[in-house]
N, CA, C and O of each residue as an XYZ file, in Angstrom:
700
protein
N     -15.341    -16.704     -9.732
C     -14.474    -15.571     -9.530
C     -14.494    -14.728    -10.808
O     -14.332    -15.285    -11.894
N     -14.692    -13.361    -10.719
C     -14.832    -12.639    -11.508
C     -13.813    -11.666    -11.393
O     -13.485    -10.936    -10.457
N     -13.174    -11.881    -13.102
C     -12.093    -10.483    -13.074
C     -12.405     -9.454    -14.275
O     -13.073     -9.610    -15.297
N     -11.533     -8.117    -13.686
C     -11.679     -6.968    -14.256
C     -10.944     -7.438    -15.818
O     -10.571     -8.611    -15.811
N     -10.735     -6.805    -16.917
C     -10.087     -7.380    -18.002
C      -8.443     -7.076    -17.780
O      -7.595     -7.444    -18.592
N      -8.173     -6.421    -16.676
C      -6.392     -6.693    -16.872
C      -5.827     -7.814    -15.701
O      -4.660     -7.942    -15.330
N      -6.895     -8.500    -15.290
C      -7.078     -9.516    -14.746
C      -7.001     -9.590    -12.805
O      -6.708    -10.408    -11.934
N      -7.439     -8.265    -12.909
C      -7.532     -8.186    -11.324
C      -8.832     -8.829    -10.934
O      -9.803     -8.714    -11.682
N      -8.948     -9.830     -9.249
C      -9.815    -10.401     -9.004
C     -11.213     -8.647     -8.554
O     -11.069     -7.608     -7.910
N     -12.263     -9.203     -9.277
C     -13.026     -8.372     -8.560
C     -13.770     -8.752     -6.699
O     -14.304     -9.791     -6.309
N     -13.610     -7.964     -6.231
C     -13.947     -7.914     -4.847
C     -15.254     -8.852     -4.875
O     -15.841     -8.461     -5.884
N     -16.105     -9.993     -4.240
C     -17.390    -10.179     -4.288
C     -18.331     -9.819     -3.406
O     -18.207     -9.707     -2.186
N     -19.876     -9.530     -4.494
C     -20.840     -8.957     -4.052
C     -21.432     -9.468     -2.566
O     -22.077     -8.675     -1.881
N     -21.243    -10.474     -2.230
C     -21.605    -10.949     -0.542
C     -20.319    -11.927     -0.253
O     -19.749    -12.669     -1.053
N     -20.054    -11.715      1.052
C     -18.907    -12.091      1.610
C     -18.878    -12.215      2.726
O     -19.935    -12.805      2.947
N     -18.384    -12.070      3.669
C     -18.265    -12.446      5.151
C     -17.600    -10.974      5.531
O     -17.053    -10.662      4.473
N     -17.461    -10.367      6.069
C     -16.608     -9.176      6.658
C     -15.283     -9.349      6.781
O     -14.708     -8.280      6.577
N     -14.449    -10.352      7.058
C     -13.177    -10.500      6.537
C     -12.809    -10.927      5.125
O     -11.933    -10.313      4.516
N     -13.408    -11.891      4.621
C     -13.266    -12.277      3.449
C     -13.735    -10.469      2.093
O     -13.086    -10.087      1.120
N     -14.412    -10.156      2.405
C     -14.598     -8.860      2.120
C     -13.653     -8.101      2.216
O     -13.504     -7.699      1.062
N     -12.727     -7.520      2.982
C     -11.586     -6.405      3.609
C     -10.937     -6.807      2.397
O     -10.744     -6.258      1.312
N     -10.503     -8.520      3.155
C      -9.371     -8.885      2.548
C      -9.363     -8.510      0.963
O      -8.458     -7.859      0.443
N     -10.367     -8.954      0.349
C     -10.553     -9.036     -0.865
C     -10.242     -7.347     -1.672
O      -9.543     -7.081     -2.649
N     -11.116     -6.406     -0.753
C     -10.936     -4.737     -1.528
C      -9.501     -4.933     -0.927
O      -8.826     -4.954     -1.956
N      -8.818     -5.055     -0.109
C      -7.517     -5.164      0.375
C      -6.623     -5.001     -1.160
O      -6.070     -4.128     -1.829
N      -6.937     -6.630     -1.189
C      -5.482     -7.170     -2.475
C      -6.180     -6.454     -4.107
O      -5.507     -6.462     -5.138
N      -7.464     -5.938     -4.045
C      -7.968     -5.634     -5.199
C      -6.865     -3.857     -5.438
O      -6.356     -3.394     -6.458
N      -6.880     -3.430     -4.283
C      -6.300     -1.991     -4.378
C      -4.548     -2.342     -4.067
O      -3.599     -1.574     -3.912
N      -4.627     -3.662     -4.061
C      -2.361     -3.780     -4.114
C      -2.740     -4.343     -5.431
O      -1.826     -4.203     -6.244
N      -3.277     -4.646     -5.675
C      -3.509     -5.229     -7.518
C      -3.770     -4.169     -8.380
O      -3.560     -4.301     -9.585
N      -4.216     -3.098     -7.894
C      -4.252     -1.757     -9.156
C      -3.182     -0.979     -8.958
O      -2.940     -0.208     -9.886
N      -2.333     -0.939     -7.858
C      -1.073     -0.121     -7.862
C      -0.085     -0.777     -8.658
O       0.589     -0.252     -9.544
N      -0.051     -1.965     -8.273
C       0.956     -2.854     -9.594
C       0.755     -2.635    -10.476
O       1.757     -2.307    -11.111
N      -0.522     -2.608    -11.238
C      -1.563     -2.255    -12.335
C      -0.712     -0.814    -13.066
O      -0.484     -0.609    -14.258
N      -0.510     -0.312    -12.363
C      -0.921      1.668    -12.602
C       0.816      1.544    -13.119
O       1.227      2.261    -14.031
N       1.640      0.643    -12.473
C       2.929      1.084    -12.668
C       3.576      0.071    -14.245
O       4.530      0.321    -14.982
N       2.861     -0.748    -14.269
C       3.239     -2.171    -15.677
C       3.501     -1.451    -16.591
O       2.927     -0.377    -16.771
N       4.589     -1.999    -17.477
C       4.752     -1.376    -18.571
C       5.258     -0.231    -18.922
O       5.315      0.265    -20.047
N       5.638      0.191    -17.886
C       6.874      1.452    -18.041
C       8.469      1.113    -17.580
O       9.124      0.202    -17.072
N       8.636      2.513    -18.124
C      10.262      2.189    -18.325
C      10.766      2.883    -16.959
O       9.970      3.469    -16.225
N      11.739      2.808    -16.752
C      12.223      3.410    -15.029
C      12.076      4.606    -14.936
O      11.766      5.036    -13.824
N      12.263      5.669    -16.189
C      12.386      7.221    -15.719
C      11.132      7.618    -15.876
O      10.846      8.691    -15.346
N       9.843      6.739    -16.779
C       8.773      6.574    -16.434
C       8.278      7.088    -15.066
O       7.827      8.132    -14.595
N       8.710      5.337    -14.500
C       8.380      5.818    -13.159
C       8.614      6.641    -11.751
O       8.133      6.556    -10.621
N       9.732      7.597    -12.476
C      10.314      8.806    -11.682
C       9.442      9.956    -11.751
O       9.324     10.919    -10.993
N       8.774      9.601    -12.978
C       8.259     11.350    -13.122
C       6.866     11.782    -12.240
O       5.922     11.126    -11.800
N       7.210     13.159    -12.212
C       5.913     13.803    -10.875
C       5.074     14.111    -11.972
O       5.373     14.056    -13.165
N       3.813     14.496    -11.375
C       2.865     14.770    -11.829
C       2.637     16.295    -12.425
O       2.207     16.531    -13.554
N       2.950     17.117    -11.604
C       2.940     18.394    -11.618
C       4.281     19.111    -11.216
O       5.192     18.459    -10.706
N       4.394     20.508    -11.460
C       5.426     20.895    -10.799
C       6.016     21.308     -9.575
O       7.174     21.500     -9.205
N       4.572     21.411     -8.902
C       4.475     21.709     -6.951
C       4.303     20.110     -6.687
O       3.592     19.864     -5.712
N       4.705     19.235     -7.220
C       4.907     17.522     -6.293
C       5.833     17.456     -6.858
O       6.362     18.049     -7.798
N       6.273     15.779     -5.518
C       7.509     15.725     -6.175
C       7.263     13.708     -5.751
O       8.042     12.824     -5.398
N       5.679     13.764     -6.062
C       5.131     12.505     -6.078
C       5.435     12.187     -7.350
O       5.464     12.904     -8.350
N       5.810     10.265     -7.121
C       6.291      9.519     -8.705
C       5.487      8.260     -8.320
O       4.934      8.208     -7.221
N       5.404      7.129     -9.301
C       4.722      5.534     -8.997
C       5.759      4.996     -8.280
O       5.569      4.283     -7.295
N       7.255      5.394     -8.864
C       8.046      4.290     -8.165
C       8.387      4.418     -6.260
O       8.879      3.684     -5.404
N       7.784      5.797     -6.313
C       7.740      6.161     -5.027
C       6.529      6.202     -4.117
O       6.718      6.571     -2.958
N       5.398      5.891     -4.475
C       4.105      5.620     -4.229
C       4.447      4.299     -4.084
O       3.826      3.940     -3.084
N       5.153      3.254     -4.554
C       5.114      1.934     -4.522
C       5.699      1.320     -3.315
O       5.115      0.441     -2.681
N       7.408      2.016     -2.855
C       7.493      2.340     -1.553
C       7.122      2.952     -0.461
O       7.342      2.635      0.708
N       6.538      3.863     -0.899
C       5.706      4.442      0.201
C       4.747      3.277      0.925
O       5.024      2.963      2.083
N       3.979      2.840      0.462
C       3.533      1.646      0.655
C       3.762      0.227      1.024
O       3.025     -0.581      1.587
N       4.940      0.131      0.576
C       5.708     -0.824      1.419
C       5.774     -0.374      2.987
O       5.592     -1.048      4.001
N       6.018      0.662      2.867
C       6.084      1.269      4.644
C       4.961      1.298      5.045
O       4.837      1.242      6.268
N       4.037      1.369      4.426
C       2.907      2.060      4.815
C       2.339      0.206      5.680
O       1.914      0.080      6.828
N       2.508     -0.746      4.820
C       2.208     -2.462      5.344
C       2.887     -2.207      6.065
O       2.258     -1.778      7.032
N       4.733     -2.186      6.380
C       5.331     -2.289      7.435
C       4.742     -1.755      8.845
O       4.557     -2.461      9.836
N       4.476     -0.334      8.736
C       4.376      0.491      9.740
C       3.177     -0.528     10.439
O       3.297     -1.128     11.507
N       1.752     -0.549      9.342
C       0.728     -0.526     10.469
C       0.658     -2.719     10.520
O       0.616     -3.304     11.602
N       0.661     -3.115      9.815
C       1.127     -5.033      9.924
C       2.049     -5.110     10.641
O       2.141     -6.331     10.769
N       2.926     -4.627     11.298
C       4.453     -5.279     11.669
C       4.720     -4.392     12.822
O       5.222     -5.068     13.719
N       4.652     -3.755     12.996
C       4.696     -2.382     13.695
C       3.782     -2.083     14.737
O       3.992     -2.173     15.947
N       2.493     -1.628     14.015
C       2.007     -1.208     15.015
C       0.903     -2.756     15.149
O       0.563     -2.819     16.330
N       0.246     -4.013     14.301
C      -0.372     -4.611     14.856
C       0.269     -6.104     15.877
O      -0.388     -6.708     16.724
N       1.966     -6.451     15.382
C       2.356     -7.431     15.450
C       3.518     -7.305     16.758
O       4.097     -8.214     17.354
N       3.616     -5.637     16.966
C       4.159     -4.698     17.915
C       5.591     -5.673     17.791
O       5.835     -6.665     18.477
N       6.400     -5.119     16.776
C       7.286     -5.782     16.235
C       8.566     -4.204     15.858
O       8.177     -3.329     15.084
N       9.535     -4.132     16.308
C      10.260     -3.563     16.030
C      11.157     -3.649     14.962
O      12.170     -4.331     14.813
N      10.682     -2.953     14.355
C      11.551     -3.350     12.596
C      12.153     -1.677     12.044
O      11.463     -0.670     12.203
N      13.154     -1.661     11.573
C      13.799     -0.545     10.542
C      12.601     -0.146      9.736
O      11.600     -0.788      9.418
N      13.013      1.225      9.464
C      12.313      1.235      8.040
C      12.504      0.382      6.647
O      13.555     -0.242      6.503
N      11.438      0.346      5.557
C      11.870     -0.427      4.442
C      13.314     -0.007      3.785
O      14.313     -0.686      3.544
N      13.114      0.951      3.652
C      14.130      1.596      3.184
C      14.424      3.013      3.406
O      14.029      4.098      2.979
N      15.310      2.547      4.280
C      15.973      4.016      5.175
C      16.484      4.574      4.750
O      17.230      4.942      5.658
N      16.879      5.237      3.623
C      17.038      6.036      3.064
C      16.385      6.749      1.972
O      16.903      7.448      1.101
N      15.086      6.435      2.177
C      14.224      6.918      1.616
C      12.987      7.926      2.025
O      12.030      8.188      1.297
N      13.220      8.431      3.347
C      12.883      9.312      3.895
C      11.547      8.422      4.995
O      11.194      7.294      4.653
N      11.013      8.988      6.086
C      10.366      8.308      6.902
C       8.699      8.127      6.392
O       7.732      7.641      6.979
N       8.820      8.637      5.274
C       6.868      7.975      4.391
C       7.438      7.153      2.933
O       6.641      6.587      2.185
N       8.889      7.186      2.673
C       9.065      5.960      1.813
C       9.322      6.714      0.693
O      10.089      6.068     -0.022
N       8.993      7.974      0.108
C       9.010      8.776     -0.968
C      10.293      8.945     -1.761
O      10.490      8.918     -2.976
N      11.202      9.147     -0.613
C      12.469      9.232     -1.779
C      13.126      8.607     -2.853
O      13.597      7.481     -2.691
N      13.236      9.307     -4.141
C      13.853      8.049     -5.046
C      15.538      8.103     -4.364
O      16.237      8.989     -3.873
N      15.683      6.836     -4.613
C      17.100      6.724     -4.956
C      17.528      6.288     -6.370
O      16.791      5.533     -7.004
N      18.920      6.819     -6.997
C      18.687      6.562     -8.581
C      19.000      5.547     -8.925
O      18.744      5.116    -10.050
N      19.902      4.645     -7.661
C      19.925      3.660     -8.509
C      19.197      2.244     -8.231
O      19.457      1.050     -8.386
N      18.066      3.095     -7.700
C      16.776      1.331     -7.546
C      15.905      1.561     -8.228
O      15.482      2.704     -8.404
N      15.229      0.076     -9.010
C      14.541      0.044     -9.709
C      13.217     -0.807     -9.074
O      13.018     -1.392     -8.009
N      12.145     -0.478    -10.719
C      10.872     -0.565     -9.942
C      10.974     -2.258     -9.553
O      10.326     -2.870     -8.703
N      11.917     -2.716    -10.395
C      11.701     -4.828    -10.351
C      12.329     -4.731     -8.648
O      11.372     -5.105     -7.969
N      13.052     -4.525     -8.062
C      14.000     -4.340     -6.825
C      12.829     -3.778     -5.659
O      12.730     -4.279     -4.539
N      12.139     -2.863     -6.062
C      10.608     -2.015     -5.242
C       9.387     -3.236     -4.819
O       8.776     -3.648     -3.833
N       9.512     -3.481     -6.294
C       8.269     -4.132     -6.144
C       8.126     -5.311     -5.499
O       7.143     -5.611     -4.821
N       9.370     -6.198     -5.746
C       9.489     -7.381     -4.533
C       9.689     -7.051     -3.306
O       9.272     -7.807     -2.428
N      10.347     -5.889     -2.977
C      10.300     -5.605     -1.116
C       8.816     -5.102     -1.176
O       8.332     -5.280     -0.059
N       7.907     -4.550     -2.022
C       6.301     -4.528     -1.508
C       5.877     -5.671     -1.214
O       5.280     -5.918     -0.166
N       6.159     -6.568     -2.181
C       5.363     -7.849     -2.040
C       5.515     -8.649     -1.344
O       4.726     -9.581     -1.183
N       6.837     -8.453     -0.604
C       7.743     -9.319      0.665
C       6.402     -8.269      1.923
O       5.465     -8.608      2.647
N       6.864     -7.358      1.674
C       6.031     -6.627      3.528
C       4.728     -6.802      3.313
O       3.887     -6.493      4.157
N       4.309     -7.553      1.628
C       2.615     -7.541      1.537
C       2.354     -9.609      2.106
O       1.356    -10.124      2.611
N       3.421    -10.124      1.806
C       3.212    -11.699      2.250
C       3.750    -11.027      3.918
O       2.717    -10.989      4.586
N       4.562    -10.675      4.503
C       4.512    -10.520      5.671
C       3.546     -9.990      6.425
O       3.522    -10.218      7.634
N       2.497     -9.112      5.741
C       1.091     -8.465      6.672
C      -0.004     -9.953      6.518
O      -0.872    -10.285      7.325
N       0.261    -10.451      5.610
C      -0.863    -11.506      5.225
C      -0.269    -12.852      6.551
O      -1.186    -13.479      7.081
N       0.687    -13.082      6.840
C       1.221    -14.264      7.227
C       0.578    -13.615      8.645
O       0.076    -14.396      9.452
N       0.603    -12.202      8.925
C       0.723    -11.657     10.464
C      -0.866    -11.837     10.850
O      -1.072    -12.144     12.025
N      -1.826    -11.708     10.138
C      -3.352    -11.651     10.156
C      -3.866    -13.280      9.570
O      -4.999    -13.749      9.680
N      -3.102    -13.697      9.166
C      -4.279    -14.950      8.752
C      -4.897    -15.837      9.497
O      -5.711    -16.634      9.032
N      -4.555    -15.775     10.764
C      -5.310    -16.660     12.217
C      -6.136    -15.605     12.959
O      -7.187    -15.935     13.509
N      -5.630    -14.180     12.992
C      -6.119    -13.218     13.471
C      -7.680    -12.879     13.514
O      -8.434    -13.284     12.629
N      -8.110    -12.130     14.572
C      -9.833    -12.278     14.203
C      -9.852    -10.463     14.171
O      -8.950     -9.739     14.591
N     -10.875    -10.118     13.681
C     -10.750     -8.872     13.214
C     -10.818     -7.747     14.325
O     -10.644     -6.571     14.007
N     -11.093     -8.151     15.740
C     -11.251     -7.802     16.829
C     -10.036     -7.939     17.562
O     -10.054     -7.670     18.763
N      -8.548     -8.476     16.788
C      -7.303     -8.624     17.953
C      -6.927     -7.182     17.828
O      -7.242     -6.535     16.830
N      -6.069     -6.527     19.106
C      -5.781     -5.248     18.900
C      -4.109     -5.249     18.610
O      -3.338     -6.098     19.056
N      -3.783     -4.251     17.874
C      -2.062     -3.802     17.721
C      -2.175     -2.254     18.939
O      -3.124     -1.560     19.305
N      -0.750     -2.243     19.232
C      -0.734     -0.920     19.725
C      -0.100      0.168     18.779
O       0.639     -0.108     17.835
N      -0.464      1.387     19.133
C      -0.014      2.730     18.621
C       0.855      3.255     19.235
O       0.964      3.377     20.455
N       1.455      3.560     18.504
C       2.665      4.951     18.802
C       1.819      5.644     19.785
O       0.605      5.544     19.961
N       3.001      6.621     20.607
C       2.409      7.475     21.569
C       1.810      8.653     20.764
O       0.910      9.345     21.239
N       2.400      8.892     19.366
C       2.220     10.143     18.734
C       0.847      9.507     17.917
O      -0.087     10.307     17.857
N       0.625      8.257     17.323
C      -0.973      7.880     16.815
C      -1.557      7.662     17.800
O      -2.720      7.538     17.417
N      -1.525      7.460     19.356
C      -2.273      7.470     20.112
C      -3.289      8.181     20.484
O      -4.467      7.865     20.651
N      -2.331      9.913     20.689
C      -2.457     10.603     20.870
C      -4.137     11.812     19.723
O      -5.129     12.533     19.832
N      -3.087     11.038     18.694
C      -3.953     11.563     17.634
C      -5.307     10.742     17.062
O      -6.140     11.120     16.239
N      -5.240      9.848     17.587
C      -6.824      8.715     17.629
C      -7.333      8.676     18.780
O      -8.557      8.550     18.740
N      -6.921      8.729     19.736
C      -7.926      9.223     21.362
C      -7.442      7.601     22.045
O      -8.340      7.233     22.802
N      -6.516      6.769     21.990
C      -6.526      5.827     22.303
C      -5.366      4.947     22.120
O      -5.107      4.894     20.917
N      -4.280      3.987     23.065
C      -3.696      3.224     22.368
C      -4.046      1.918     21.393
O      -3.515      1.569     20.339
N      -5.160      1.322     22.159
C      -4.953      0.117     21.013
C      -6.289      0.136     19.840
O      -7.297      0.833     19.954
N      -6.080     -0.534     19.049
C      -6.412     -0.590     17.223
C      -6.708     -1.318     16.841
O      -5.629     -1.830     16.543
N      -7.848     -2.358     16.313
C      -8.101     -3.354     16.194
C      -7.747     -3.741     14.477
O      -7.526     -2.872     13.634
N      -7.750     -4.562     14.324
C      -7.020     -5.579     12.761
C      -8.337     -5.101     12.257
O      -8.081     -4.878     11.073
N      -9.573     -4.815     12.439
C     -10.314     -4.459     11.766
C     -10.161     -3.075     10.953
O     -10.150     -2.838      9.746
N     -10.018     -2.029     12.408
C      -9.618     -0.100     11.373
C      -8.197     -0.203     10.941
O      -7.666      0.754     10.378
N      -7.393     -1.580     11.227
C      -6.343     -1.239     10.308
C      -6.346     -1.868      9.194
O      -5.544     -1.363      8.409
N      -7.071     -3.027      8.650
C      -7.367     -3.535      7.233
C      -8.417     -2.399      6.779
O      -8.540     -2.316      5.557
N      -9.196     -1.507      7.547
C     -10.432     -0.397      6.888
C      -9.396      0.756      6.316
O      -9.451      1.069      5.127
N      -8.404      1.402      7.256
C      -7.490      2.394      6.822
C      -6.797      1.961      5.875
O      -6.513      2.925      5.164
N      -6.255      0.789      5.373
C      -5.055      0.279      4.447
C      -6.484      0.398      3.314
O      -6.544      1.549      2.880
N      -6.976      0.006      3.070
C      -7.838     -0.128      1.816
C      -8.032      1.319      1.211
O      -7.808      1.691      0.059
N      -8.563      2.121      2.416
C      -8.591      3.929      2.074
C      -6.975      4.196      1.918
O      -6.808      4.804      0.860
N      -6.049      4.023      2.414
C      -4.734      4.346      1.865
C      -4.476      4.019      0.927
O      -3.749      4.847      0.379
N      -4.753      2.836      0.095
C      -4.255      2.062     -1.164
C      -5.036      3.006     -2.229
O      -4.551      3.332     -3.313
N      -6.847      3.557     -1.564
C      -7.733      3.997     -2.880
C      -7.274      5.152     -2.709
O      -6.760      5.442     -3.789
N      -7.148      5.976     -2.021
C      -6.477      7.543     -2.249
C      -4.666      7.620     -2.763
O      -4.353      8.700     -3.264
N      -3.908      6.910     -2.692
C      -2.954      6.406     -3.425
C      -3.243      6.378     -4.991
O      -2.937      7.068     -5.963
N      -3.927      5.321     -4.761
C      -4.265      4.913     -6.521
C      -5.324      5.809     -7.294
O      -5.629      5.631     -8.473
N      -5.803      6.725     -6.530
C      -6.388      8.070     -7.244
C      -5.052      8.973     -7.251
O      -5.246      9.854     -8.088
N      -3.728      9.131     -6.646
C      -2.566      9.927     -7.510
C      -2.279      8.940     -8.301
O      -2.080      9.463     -9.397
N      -2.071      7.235     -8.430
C      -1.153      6.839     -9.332
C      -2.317      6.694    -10.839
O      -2.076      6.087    -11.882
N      -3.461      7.403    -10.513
C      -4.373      7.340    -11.849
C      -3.576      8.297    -12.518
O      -3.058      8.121    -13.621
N      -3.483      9.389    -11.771
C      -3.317     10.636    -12.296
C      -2.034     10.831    -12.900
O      -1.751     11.701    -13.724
N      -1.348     10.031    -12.467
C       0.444      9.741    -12.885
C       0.691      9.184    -13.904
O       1.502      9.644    -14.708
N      -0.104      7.823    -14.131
C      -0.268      7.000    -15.220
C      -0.326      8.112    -16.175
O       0.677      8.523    -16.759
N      -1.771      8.708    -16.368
C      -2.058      8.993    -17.231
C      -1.289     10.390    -17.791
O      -1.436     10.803    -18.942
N      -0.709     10.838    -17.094
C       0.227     12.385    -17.340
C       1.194     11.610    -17.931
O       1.172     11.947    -19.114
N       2.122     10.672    -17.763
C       3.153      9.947    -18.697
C       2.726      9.518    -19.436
O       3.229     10.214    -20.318
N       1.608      8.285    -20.381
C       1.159      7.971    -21.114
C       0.200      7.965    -21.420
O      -0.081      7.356    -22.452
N      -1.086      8.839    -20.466
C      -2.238      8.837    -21.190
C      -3.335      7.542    -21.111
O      -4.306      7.426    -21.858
N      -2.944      6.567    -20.001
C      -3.651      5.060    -20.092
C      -4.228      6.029    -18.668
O      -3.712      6.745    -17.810
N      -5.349      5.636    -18.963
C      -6.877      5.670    -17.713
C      -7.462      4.249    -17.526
O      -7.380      3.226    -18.206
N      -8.104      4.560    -16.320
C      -9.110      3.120    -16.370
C      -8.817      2.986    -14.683
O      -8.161      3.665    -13.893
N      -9.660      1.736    -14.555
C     -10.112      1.518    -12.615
C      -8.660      0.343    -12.324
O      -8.461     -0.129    -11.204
């Protein structure tokens, strides 16, 4: 097993097609944790620019929803609240008085709950869609496969803003 130097597992070069997903999977929930370490809370409030009103600590929930919605939701067809309902329906809103230690364990709770929901699963079982993602993918059902393919592209276009965030507060770059 080979890791990056801040000790994330690197993905390996031949794999099986699940063992693969999985792997870029937890490699891209391992650089969002990554992107947010070591800061202080108002740290992780601050936007990037002045037309966003994108932050890490809100990228971090966002993502929590983002496992909920498509693990629990739409593959386990499981009726659940939002993570946090009061945080608007993509997870973004801060509230002032939660912190990132309080965030980051409800990620890691809806990230052991997507893992517990798929680990017998074959990459071919289907979840259903909303009438409104139905609509907008040509189809109701979704296989555990385009939804471990979409979560990986959600986590890497994520973690290309939380590069950009990092580094506007302190200036740390890197993969």
């Amino acid at each position: 097993m080979t890791t990056t130097p801040d000790g994330r597992v690197i993905p390996p070069a031949y794999a099986d097609e699940r063992a693969m997903l999985d792997a870029w999977l937890d490699f891209h929930r391992g650089t969002l944790a990554l992107k947010c370490s070591g800061l202080e809370d108002d740290q992780l409030r601050l936007a990037s620019t002045a037309s966003s009103s994108m932050t890490l600590l809100g990228l971090v929930q966002h993502m929590a929803e983002v496992e909920r919605n498509w693990f629990q939701r739409v593959f386990a067809g499981r009726d659940v609240p939002p993570v946090f309902d009061d945080s608007g329906a993509d997870g973004f809103t801060l509230r002032p008085d939660r912190r990132l230690d309080e965030v980051i364990a409800v990620w890691q709770g809806e990230i052991a709950r997507s893992r517990e929901l798929i680990t017998t699963a074959s990459l071919d079982d289907s979840g259903r869609l909303s009438q409104q993602d139905a609509e907008a993918l040509g189809g109701s059902g979704i296989s555990l496969r385009w939804i471990m393919v979409h979560m990986i592209e959600e986590y890497a276009r994520h973690n290309g803003h939380a590069d950009l965030l990092r580094e506007g507060i302190d200036g740390v770059t890197g993969t």
